[in-house]
VODREN-382576 format. One record per residue (C-alpha): chain; x, y, z; residue number from 1; residue in three letters. Coordinates in steps of 0.5 Angstrom, whole numbers, plus 500, padded with zeros to 3 digits. Layout:
REM residues N
chain px py pz resi resn
A X Y Z NUM Ala
...
REM end
This chain:
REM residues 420
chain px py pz resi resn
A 582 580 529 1 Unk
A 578 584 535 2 Unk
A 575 579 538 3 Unk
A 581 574 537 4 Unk
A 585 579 542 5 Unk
A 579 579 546 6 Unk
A 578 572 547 7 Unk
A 586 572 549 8 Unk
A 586 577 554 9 Unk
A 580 574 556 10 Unk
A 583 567 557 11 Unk
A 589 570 561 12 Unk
A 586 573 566 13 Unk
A 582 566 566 14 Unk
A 588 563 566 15 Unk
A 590 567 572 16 Unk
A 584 567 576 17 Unk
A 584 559 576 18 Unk
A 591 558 577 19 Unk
A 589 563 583 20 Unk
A 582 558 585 21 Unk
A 586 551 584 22 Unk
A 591 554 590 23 Unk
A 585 554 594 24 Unk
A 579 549 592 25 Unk
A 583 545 586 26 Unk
A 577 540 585 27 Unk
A 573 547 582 28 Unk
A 579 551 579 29 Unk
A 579 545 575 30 Unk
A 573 544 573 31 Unk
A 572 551 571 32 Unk
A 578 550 567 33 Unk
A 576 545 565 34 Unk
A 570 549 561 35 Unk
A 574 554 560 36 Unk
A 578 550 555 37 Unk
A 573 547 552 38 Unk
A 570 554 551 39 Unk
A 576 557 547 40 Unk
A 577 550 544 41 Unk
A 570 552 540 42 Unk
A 571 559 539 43 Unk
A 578 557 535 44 Unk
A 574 552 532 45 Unk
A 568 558 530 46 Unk
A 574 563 529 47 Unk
A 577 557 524 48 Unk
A 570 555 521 49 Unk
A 569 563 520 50 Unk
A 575 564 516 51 Unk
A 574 559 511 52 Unk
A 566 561 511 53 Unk
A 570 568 509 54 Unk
A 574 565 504 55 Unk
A 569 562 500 56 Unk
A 565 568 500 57 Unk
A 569 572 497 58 Unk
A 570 567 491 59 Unk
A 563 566 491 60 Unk
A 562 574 490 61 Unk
A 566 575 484 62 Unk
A 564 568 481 63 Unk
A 556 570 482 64 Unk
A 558 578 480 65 Unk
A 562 574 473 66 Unk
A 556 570 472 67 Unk
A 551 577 473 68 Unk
A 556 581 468 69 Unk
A 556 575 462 70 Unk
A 548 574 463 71 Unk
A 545 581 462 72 Unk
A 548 582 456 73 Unk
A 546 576 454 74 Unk
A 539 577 456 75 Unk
A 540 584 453 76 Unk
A 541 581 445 77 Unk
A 536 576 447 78 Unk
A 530 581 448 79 Unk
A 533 585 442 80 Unk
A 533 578 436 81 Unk
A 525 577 440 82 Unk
A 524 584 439 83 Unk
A 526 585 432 84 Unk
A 522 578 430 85 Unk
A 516 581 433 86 Unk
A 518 588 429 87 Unk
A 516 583 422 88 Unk
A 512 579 424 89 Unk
A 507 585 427 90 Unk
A 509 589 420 91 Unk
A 506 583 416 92 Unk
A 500 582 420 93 Unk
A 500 589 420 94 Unk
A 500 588 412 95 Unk
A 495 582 410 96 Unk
A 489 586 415 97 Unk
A 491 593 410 98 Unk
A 490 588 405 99 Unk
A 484 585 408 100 Unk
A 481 592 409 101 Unk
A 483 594 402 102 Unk
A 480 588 399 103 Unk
A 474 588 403 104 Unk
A 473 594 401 105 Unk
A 473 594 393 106 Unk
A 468 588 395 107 Unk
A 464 593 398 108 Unk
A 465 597 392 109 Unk
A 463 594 386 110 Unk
A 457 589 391 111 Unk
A 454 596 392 112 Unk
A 455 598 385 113 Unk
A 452 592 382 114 Unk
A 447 593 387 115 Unk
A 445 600 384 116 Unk
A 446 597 377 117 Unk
A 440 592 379 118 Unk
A 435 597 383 119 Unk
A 436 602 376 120 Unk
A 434 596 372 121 Unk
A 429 594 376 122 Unk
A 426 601 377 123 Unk
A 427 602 370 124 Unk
A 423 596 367 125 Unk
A 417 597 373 126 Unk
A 416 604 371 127 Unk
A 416 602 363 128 Unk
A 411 597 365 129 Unk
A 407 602 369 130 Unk
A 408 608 363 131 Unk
A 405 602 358 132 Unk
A 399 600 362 133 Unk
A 398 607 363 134 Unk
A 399 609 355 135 Unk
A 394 604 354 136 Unk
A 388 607 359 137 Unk
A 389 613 356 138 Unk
A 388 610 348 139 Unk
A 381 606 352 140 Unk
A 379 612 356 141 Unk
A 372 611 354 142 Unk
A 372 604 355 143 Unk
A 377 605 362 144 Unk
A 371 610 364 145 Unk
A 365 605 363 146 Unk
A 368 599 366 147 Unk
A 365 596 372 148 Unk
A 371 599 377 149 Unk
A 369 606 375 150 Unk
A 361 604 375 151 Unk
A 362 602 382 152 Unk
A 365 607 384 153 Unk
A 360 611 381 154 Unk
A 354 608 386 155 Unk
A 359 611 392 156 Unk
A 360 618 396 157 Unk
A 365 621 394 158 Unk
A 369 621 401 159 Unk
A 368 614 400 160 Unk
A 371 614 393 161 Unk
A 377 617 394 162 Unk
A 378 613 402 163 Unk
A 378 608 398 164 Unk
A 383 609 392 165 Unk
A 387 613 396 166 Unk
A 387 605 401 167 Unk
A 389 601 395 168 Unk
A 395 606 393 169 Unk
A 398 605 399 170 Unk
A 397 598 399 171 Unk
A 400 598 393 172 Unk
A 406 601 394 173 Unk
A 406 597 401 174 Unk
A 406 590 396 175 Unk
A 410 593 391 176 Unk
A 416 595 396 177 Unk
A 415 588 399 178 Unk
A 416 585 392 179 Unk
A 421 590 390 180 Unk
A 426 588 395 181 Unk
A 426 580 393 182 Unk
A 430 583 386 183 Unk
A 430 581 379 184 Unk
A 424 580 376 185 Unk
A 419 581 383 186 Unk
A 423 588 384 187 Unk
A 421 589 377 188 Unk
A 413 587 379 189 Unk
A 414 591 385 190 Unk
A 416 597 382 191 Unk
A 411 596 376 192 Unk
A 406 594 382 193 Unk
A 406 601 387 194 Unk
A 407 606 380 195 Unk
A 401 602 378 196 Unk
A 397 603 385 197 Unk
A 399 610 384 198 Unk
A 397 613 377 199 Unk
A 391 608 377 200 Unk
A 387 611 384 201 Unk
A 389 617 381 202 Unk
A 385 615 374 203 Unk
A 380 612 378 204 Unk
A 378 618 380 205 Unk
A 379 622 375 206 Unk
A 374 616 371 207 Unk
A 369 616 377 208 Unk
A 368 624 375 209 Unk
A 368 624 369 210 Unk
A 362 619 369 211 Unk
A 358 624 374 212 Unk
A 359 629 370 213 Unk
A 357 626 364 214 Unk
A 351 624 369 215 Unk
A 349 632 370 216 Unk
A 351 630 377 217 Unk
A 357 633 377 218 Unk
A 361 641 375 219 Unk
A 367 639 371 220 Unk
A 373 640 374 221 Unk
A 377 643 367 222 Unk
A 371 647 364 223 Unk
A 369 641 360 224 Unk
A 365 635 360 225 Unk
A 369 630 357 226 Unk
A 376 630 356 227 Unk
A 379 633 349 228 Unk
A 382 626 344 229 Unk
A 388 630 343 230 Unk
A 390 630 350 231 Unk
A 388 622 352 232 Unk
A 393 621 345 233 Unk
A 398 626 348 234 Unk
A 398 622 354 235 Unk
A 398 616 351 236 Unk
A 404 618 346 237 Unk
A 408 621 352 238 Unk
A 407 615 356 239 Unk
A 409 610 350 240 Unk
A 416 614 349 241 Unk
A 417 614 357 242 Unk
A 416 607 357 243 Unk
A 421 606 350 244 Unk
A 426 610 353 245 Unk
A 426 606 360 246 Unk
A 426 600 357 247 Unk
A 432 602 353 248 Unk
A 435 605 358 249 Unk
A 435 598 363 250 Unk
A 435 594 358 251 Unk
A 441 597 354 252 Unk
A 445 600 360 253 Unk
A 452 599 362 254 Unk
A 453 594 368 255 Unk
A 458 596 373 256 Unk
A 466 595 372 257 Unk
A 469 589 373 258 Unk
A 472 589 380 259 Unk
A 480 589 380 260 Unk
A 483 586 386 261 Unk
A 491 586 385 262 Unk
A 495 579 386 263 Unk
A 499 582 390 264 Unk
A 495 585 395 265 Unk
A 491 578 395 266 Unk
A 497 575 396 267 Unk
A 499 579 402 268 Unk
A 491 578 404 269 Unk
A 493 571 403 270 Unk
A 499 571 408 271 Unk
A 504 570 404 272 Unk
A 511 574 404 273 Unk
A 516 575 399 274 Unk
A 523 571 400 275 Unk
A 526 575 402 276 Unk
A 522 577 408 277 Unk
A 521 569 409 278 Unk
A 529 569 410 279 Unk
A 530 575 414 280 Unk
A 524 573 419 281 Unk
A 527 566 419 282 Unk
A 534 568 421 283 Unk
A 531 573 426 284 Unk
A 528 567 430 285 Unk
A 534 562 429 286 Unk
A 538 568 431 287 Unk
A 533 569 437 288 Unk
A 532 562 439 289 Unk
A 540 561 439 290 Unk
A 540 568 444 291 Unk
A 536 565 447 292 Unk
A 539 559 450 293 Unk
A 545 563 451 294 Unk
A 541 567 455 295 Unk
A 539 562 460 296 Unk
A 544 558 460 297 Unk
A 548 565 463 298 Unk
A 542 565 468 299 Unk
A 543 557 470 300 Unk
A 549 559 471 301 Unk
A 548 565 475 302 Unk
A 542 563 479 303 Unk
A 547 558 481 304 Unk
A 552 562 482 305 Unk
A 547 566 487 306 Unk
A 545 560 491 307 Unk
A 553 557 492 308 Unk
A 553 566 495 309 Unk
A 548 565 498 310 Unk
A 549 559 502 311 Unk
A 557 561 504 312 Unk
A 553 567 507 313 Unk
A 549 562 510 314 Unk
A 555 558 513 315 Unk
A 559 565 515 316 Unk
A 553 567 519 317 Unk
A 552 560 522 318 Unk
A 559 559 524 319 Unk
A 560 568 527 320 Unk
A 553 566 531 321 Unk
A 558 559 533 322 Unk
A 564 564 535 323 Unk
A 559 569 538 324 Unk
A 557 564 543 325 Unk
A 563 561 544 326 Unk
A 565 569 546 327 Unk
A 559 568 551 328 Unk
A 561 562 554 329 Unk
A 568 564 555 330 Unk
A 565 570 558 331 Unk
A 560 568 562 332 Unk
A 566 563 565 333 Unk
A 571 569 565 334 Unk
A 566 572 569 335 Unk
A 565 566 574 336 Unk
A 573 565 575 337 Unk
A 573 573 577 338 Unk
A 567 572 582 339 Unk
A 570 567 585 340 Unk
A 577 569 585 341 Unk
A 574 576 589 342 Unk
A 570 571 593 343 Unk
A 576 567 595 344 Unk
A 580 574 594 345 Unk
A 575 577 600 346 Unk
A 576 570 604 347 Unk
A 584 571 604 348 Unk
A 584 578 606 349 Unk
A 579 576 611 350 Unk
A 583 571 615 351 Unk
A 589 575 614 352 Unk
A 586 580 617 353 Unk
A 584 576 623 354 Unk
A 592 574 624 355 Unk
A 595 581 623 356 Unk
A 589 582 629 357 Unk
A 591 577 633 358 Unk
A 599 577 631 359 Unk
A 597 585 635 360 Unk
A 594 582 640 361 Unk
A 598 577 641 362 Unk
A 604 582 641 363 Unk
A 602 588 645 364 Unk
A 603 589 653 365 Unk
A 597 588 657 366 Unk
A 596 595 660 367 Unk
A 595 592 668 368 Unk
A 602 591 668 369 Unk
A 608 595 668 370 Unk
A 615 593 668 371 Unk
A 616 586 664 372 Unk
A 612 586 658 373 Unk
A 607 582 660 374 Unk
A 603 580 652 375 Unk
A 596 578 651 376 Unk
A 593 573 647 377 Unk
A 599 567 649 378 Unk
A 595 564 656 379 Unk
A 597 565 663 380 Unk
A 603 567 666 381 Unk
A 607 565 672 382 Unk
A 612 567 676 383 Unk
A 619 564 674 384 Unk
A 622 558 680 385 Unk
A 628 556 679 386 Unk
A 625 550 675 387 Unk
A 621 554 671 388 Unk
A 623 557 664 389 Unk
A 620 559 657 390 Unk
A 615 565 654 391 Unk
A 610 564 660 392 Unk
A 614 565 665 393 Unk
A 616 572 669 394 Unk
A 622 573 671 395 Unk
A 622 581 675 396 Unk
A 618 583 679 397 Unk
A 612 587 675 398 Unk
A 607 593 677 399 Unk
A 601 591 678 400 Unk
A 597 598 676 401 Unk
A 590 594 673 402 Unk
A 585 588 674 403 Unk
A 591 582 677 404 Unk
A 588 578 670 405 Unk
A 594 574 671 406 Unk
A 594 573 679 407 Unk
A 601 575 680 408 Unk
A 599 579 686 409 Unk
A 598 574 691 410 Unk
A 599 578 697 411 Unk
A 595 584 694 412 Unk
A 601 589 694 413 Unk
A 601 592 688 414 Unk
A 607 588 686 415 Unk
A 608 581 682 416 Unk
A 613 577 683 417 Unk
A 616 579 688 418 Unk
A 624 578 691 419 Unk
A 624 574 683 420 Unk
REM end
């Protein structure tokens, strides 16, 4: 509205500087009135563009602040039905990997029972077997300590002796740990092996002194020559009820207990959810998916709805920058019209000035004369005749007190027109 009232006073005066220049140079006052009102016509086109821009922006605001209200609750329960669709599906994910630790660990379990069971039985056997071989060389001590190893180890030093059986033990129980780890009847053979290793160095040893003390060759260790019988059977017996009792023992023992893995928690491993579950999950992703295209449907309609505001601010902004320019255009013509009309005003009041100076002229009396107002700036004066009348004309005798400019003093006297 201000600017509209701007743009009226500023064509008033317009209107009155270029009726004031068409007076005087009427080819240039129409010219600019011309461009003036080609001005004003554009501005009250922008003034008009400008109120029908308003008026869709408005329209535009309450229809993209509609669509924005409709669409966040829209959006809202859409994020809500997603969120509560991954709630239970991360619970039954979250269930099948407690199912699949539980599992795998009763798995575990029972391998390493089954695995325990087996070492035991292994064990049990070889030592059994170690226990027996070693119940057998104390029955044949004598004939174990004539053998062709002991006899050798006879023809030895003694540092020689024990390297040597002391060598083979660790190479035995090295071989006998090897075998020992391939299970089943080799684990068995690879426990009997490094027992074996083990008691037959130290038998080995022991045959080899009892030899050389038999051969004066050697103190007795215990005080006697030879071994009692009573002890080599007594070692034979312990040795044979050590290997019942082992044999029994892997023999007889009891495996490990049945591994028991419930079906439900197989099937929870497995994936699978109850009905119910099922139910309620699917209904959340319907509920959800239905949401969901609600939600972007409301946010079509509002991302239409900003561009429709965006583009009547658009034309708002373009049609007020159009009526700014116009407002520039009426100005800057406004601003000529007033230069002009100072200009033309300065020229009037110069000529008039010149008149009013000349009327003066024209008017005062010239001081060279006394008598008849004798007036400069109108020409010669005469003296009248009888023949002569009009404003040039002196009809009394004037006093001549100055320079004689008009030459009425003829004779030199100080008197014009004389006897007139």
């Amino acid at each position: 509205m201000q600017s509209k009232w701007r743009r009226r006073r500023l064509g008033a005066v317009a209107l009155g500087c270029v009726a004031a220049l068409v007076a005087s140079t009427p080819a240039f006052g129409q010219e600019l009135g011309a461009a003036l009102n080609s001005a004003e016509a554009d501005a009250a086109s922008a003034e008009a563009q400008v109120a029908e821009a308003q008026a869709k922006v408005m329209p535009a605001q309450r229809r993209y602040a509609a669509a924005a209200a409709r669409a966040r609750p829209a959006h809202a329960d859409a994020r809500a039905a997603r969120s509560e669709v991954h709630v239970t599906k991360t619970a039954i994910a979250a269930r099948r990997r407690a199912a699949e630790r539980r599992i795998a660990s009763i798995e575990a379990g029972h391998q390493s029972q089954v695995e325990h069971h087996d070492d035991a039985v292994q064990g049990g056997v070889g030592v059994a077997l170690a226990a027996l071989a070693a119940a057998g060389v104390a029955l044949g001590w004598g004939w174990f300590r004539a053998s062709a190893g002991v006899a050798w180890l006879v023809t030895q030093r003694r540092s020689q002796a024990i390297g040597l059986c002391v060598g083979g033990a660790f190479v035995a129980v090295i071989a006998g740990a090897a075998l020992a780890g391939a299970g089943g009847a080799l684990g068995a053979l690879g426990v009997f092996v490094a027992v074996l290793g083990l008691w037959l160095a130290v038998a080995l040893l022991m045959a080899r002194h009892s030899a050389l003390v038999q051969a004066a060759r050697e103190r007795p260790l215990l005080g006697h020559e030879r071994l009692p019988a009573w002890f080599t059977k007594g070692l034979a017996g312990v040795a044979g009820v050590l290997c019942l009792a082992l044999l029994v023992g892997a023999l007889f023992s009891s495996g490990p207990q049945a591994m028991h893995i419930d079906a439900g928690m197989r099937q929870a491993a497995a994936g699978f959810v109850s009905t119910n579950t099922r139910r309620s999950l699917v209904a959340a992703e319907a509920r959800a998916a239905t949401l969901e295209r609600r939600a972007a449907r409301l946010g079509n309609l509002q991302n239409a709805a900003r561009t429709a505001l965006r583009t009547a601010r658009g034309e708002l902004a373009s049609a007020q920058s159009r009526l700014a320019a116009a407002e520039d255009e009426i100005g800057r013509y406004t601003r000529r019209i007033e230069v002009a009309e100072k200009k033309e005003a300065h020229q009037r009041e110069t000529e008039e000035r010149k008149a009013i100076e000349e009327e003066e002229r024209a008017q005062a009396c010239d001081p060279s004369y006394e008598g008849e107002c004798l007036k400069d700036g109108i020409g010669d004066y005469d003296c009248a005749s009888g023949s002569g009348d009009g404003p040039n004309y002196v009809y009394s005798e004037v006093r001549v007190v100055g320079p004689d400019v008009f030459g009425l003093d003829a004779n030199g006297n100080g008197f014009g027109c004389e006897g007139e």
